[in-house]
C-alpha distance (Angstrom), angle and dihedral (degrees) to the residues before:
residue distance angle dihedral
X1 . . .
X2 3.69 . .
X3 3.80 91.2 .
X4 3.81 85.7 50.0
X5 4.24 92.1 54.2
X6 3.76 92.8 36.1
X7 4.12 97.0 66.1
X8 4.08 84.0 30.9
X9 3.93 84.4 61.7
X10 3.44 97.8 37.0
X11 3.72 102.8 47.6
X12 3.81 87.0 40.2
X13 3.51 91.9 60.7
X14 3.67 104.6 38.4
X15 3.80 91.6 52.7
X16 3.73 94.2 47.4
X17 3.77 103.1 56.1
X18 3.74 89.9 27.2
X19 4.46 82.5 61.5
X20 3.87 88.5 33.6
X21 3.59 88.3 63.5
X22 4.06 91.0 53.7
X23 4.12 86.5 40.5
X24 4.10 100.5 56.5
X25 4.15 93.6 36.1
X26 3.95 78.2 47.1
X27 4.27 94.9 53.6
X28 3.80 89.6 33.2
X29 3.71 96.2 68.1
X30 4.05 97.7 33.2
X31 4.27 99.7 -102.4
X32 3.89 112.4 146.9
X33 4.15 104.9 -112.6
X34 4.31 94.8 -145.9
X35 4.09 91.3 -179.3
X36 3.24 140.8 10.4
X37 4.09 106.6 -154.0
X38 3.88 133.6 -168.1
X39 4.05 99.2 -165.9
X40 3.80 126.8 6.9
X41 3.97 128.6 -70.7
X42 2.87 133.6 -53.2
X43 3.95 93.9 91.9
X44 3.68 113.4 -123.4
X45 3.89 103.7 -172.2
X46 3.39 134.1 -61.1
X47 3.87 142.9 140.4
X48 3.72 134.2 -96.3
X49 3.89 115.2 -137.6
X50 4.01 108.9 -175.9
X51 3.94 109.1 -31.9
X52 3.50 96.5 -23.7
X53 3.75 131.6 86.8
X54 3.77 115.4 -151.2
X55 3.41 110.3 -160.7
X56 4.26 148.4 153.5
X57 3.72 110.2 -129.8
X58 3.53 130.9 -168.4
X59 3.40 116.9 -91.6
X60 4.10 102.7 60.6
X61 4.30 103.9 -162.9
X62 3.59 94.7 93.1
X63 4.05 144.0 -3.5
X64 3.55 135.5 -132.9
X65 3.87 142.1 -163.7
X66 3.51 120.2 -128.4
X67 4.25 110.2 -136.7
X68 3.78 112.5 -160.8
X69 4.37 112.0 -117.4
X70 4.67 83.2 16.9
X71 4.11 114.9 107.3
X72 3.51 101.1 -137.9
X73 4.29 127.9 160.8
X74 4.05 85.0 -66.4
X75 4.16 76.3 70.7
X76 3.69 82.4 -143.7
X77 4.00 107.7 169.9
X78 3.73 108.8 -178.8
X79 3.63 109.1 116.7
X80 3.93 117.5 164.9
X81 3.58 98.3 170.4
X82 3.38 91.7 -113.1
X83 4.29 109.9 174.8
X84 4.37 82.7 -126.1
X85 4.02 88.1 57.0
X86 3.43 122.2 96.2
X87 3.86 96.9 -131.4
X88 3.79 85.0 66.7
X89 4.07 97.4 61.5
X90 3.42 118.6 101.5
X91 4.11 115.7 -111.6
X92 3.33 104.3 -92.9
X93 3.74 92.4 52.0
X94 3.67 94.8 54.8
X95 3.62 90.7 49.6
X96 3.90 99.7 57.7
X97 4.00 83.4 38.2
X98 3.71 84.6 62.2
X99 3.45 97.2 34.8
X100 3.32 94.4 48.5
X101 4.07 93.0 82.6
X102 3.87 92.5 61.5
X103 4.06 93.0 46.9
X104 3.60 90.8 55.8
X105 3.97 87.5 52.5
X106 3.90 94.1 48.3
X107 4.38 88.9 48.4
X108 3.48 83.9 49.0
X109 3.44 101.9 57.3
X110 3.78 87.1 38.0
X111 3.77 96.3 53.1
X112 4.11 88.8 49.4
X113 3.46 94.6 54.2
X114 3.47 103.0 33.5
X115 4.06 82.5 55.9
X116 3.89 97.2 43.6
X117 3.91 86.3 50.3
X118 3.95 97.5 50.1
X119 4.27 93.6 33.4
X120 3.71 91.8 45.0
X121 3.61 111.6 21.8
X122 4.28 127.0 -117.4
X123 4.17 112.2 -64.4
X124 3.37 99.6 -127.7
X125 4.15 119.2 175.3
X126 3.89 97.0 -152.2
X127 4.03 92.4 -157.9
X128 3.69 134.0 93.2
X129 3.83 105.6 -178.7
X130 3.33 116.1 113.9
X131 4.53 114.0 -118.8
X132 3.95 99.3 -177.8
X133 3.41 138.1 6.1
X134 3.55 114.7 -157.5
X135 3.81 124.6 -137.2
X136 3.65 132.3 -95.5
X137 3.85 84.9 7.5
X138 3.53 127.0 140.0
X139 4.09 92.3 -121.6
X140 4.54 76.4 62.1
X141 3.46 95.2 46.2
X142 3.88 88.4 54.3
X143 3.78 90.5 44.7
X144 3.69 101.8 -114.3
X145 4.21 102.0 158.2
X146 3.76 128.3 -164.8
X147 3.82 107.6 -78.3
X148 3.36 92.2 18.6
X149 4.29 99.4 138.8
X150 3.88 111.7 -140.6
X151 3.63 110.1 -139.9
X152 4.01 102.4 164.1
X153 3.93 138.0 23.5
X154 3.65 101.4 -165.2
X155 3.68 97.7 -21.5
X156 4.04 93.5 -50.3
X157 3.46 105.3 119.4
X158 3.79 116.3 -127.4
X159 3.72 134.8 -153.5
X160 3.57 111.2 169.3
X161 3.50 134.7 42.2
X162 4.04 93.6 -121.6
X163 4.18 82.6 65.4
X164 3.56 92.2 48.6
X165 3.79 91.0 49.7
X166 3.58 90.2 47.5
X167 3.96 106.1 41.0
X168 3.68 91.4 45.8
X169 4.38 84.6 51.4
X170 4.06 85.1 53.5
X171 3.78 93.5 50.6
X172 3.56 105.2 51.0
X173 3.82 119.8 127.9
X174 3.78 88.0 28.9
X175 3.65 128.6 83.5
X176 4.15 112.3 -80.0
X177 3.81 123.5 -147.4
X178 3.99 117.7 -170.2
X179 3.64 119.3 -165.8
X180 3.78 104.5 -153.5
X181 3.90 128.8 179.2
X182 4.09 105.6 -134.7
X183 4.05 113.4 173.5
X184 3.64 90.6 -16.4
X185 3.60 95.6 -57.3
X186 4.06 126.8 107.4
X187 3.35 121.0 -125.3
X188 3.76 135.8 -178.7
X189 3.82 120.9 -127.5
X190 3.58 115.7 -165.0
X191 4.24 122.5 -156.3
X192 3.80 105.6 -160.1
X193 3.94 117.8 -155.1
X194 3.77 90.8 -111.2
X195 3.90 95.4 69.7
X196 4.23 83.9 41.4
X197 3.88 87.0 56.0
X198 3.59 95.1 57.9
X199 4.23 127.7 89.3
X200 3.48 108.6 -80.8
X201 3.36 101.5 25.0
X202 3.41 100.8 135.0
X203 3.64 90.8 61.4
X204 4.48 106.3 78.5
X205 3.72 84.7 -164.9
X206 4.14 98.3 -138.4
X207 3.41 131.4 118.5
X208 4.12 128.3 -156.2
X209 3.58 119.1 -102.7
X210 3.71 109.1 -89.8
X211 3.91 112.6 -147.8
X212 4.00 113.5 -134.4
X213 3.31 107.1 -102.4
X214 3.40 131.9 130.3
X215 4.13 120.2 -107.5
X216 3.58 115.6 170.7
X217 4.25 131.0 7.8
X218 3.72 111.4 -133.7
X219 4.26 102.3 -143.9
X220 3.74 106.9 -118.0
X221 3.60 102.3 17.2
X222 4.42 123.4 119.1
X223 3.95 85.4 -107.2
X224 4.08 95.7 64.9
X225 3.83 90.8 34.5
X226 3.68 91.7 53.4
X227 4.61 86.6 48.9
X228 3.91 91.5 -112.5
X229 4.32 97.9 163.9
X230 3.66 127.7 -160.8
X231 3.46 109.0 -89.0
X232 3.64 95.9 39.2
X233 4.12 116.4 136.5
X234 3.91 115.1 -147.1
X235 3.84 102.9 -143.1
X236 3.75 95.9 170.3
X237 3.34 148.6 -6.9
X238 3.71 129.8 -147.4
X239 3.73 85.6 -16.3
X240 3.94 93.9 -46.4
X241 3.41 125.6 127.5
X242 3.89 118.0 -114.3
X243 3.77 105.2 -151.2
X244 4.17 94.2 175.0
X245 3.72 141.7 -33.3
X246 3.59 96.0 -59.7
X247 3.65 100.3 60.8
X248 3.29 95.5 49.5
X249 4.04 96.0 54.1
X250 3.92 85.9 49.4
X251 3.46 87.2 55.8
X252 3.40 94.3 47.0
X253 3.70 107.2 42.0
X254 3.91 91.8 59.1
X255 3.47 93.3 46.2
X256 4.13 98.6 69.8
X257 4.14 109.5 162.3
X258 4.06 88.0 -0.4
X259 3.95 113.2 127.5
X260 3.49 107.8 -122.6
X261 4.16 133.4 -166.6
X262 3.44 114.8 -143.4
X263 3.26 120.0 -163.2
X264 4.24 105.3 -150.7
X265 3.70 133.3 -177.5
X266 4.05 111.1 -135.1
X267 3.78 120.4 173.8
X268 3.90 100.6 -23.1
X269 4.49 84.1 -51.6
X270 4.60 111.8 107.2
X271 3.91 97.4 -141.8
X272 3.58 120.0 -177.4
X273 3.72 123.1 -153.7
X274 4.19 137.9 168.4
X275 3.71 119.8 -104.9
X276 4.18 126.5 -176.1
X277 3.80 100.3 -160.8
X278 3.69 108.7 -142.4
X279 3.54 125.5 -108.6
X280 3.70 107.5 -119.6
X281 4.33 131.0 175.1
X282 4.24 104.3 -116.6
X283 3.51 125.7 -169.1
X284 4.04 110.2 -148.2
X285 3.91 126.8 -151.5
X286 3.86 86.0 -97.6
X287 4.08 87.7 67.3
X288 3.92 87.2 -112.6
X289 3.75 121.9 134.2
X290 3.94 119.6 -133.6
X291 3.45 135.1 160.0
X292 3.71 122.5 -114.4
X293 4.11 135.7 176.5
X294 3.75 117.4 -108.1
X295 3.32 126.4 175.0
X296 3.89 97.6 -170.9
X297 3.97 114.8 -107.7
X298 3.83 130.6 115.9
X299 4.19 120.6 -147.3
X300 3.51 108.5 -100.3
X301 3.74 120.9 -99.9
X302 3.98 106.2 -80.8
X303 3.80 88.1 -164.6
X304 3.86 124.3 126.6
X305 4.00 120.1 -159.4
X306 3.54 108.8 -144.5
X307 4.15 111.1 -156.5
X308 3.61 106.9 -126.3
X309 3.73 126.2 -164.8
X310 4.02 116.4 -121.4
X311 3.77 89.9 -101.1
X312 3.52 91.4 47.4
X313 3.87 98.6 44.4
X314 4.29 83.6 53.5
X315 3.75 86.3 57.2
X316 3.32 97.7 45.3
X317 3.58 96.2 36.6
X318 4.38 89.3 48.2
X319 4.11 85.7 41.2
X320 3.87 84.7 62.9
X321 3.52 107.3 41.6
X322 3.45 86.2 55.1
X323 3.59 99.9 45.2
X324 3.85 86.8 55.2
X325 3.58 95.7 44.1
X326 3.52 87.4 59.2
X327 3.91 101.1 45.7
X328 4.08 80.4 51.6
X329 3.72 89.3 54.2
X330 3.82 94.5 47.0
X331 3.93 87.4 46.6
X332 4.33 87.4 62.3
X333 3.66 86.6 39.4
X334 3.95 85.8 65.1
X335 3.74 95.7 37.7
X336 3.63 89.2 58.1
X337 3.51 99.4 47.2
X338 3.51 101.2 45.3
X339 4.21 106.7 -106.4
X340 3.71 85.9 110.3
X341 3.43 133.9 48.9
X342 4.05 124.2 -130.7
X343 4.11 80.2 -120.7
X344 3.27 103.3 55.8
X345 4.47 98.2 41.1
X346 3.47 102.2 36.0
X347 4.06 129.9 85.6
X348 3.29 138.2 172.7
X349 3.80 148.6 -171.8
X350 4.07 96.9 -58.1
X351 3.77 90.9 45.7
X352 4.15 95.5 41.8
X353 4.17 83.4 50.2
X354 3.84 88.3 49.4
X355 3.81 88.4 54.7
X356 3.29 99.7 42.2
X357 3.49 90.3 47.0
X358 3.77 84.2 53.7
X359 3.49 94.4 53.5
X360 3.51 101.5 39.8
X361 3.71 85.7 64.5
X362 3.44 100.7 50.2
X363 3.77 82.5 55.5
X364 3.82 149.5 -76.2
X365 3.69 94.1 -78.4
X366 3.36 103.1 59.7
X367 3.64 86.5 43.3
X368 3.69 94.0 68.3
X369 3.73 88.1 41.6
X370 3.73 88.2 58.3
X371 4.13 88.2 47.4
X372 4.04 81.0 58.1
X373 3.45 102.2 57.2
X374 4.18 93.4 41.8
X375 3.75 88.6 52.1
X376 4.18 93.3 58.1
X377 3.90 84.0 42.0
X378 3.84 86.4 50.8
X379 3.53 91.1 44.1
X380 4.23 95.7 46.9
X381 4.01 92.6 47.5
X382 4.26 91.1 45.2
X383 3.65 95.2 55.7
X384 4.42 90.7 48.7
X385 3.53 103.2 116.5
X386 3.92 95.0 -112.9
X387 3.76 131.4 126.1
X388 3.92 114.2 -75.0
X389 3.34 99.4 9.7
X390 3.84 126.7 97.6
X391 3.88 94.3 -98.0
X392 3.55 83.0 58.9
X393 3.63 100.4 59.8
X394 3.96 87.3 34.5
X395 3.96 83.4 62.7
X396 3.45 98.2 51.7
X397 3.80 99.6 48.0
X398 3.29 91.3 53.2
X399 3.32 95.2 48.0
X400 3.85 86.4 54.0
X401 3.92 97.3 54.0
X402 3.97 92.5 45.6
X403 3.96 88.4 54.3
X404 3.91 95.7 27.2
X405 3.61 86.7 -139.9
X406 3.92 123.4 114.1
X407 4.04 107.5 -121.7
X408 4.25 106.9 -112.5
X409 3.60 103.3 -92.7
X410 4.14 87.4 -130.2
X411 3.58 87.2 63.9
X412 3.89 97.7 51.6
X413 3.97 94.8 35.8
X414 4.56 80.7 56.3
X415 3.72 89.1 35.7
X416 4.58 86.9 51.8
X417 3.91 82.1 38.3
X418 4.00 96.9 60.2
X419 4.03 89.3 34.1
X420 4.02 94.4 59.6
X421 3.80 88.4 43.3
X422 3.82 90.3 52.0
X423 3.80 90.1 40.6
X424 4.10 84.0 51.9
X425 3.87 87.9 54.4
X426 3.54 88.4 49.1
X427 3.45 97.6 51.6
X428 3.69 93.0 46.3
X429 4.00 89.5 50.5
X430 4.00 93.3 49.7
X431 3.76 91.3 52.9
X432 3.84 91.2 46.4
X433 3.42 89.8 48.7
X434 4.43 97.4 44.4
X435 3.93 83.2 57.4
X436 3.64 98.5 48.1
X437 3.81 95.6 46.5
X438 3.84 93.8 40.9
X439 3.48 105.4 41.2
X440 4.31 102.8 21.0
């Protein structure tokens, strides 16, 4: 059920503002606003209040508002060159009209995280040494090893994971340098281009070194029946050393029905006390099923929240839309060109309701961050210069006030035509491709 409200939420929102945006520039500059439509025709039901009908229509991945004297996907024609209609605005009115859709999406996201970052403070992971490395990634291929501490990404010095995350984002296509300290020694790391050309790339593959300590109990598990508490740190087990999280799980996962002593650190007192790991069926990476021990806790959240002033959190918040906006960009950049595959980039409904789903459980928060980031993705894909969607339009007007000449309205009701079928295609492809990533 909560995967079912999530994408209801999400979508909800996203289409509203995203149409709101189209609405107000719409009323603002005197054009008639016929419908008001979450999803795409055919009309479902609805009710009309003034001029306007506001309805749900049948197809529910997007929304649309209907401008009197505009063909639109209701491949309404009937223009009278009324001074209400939106044929009868000059250019640069119909461009912020159209326009107006994707700016509502980018304030959106804006407002979200600008509020998430002054309500909550900024997540900030205030460590730089590396806890796994994973293999056949291109952090390996560079030679980054587990405890390895990142100091530098070409010559900027780091000192928390977000700025290696980020700085190593910035850099890609061009040759990386890290500076990492290994045994008290610096060494330089180089990244060519050839391991940033291949799939994946954008993805280091490393992971921080988790401390551990113990975050959450999972009822029922050996860990709670054995009186492990939040907070506890595993310093050894069976006489082992535990340097962080991921020595411990090694441990752990090969040790299924084996009594164990732990040796844990609990207010300033080493305790020691027996746990049986529990024998539990895993599915790898490779699609193979093994089992592993688990004793049922997760490390506890290594995250610091930094307060931020109001002016600060709008920095922050503006620094990240725009950070994101561009990583989406990039992401198209590759699709086009071939270094990623349709498969692999694009989602869809089933895979944005997984997430959200995801999200949602994780809490509301992160939710509404998750709302951000869709709504600059919404906004990037409208404004593409593609059939139906706002680039579309954008085209065409332009087009228009460079010639001065309106475009035939048979060639933009064919041109709508071929851009819903396309978008139908699309829509068809996306789903196909949620299901096969999620559940194959």
């Amino acid at each position: 059920m909560i995967y079912l409200l999530s994408v209801i939420f999400v979508f909800s929102v996203l289409v509203f503002f995203h149409e709101l945006g189209h609405f107000l520039a719409a009323k603002l500059f005197g054009v008639r606003v016929e419908r008001f439509s979450i999803g795409y025709p055919p009309r479902l039901f609805g009710v009309k209040i003034g001029e306007t009908d506001y309805c749900i229509s049948a197809i529910p991945f997007g929304g649309y508002v209907k401008l009197a004297g505009m063909v639109d996907e209701s491949l309404d024609t009937e223009i009278k060159g009324e001074p209400w209609e939106f044929n009868s605005k000059p250019a640069w009115q119909k461009a912020i009209i159209i326009s107006a859709g994707v700016i509502m999406n980018v304030i959106l996201a804006i407002v979200i995280l600008v509020g998430i970052l002054y309500v909550k403070g900024e997540p900030v992971i205030p460590i730089t040494t590396v806890g796994y490395v994973q293999d056949g990634s291109v952090a390996q291929k560079a030679g980054l090893q587990r405890f390895d501490k990142i100091v530098a990404i070409n010559n900027q010095p780091v000192k928390t994971w977000n700025e290696i995350q980020q700085l190593y984002i910035a850099n890609l296509g061009k040759e990386i340098t890290f500076t990492v300290e290994r045994d008290s020694q610096l060494l330089k790391l180089v990244l060519s281009r050839d391991n940033l050309g291949e799939e994946g790339s954008e993805n280091l593959g490393i992971a921080p070194m988790i401390p551990a300590i113990v975050g959450d109990v999972v009822p029922g598990y050996p860990a709670e029946k054995a009186g492990l508490q939040k907070g506890d740190k595993i310093v050894a087990i069976n006489g082992q050393p535990i340097r962080d999280w991921m020595d411990m799980t090694d441990i752990v996962s090969k040790s299924a029905g084996k009594p164990m002593q732990f040796q844990i650190e609990r207010n300033g007192s080493l305790l020691t006390v027996e746990v049986t790991p529990k024998a539990v069926n895993e599915v790898g990476p490779d699609g193979e099923s093994k089992i592993v021990g688990k004793i049922g806790i997760s490390a506890i959240a290594f995250v610091e929240r930094r307060p931020l002033s109001f002016g600060q959190a709008l920095t922050k918040g503006w620094e990240q839309a725009k950070f994101t906006s561009a990583m989406m960009v990039k992401t198209l950049y590759w699709l086009v060109t071939g270094k990623k595959s349709a498969k692999e980039v694009i989602g869809g409904p089933i895979m944005i309701g997984k997430m959200a789903g995801d999200f949602a459980k994780t809490g509301f928060v992160n939710l509404l961050e998750l709302l951000a980031y869709l709504s600059l993705m919404l906004a990037i894909i409208n404004i593409l210069p593609l059939p139906v969607l706002d680039g579309g339009h954008l085209v065409m007007i332009i087009i228009e006030g460079i010639t001065g000449k309106p475009i035939p309205t048979k060639v933009k009701v064919a041109i709508q035509q071929v851009g819903m079928a396309l978008m139908l295609m699309l829509i068809l492809f996306v789903i196909y491709n949620d299901i096969s990533r999620i559940f194959f």
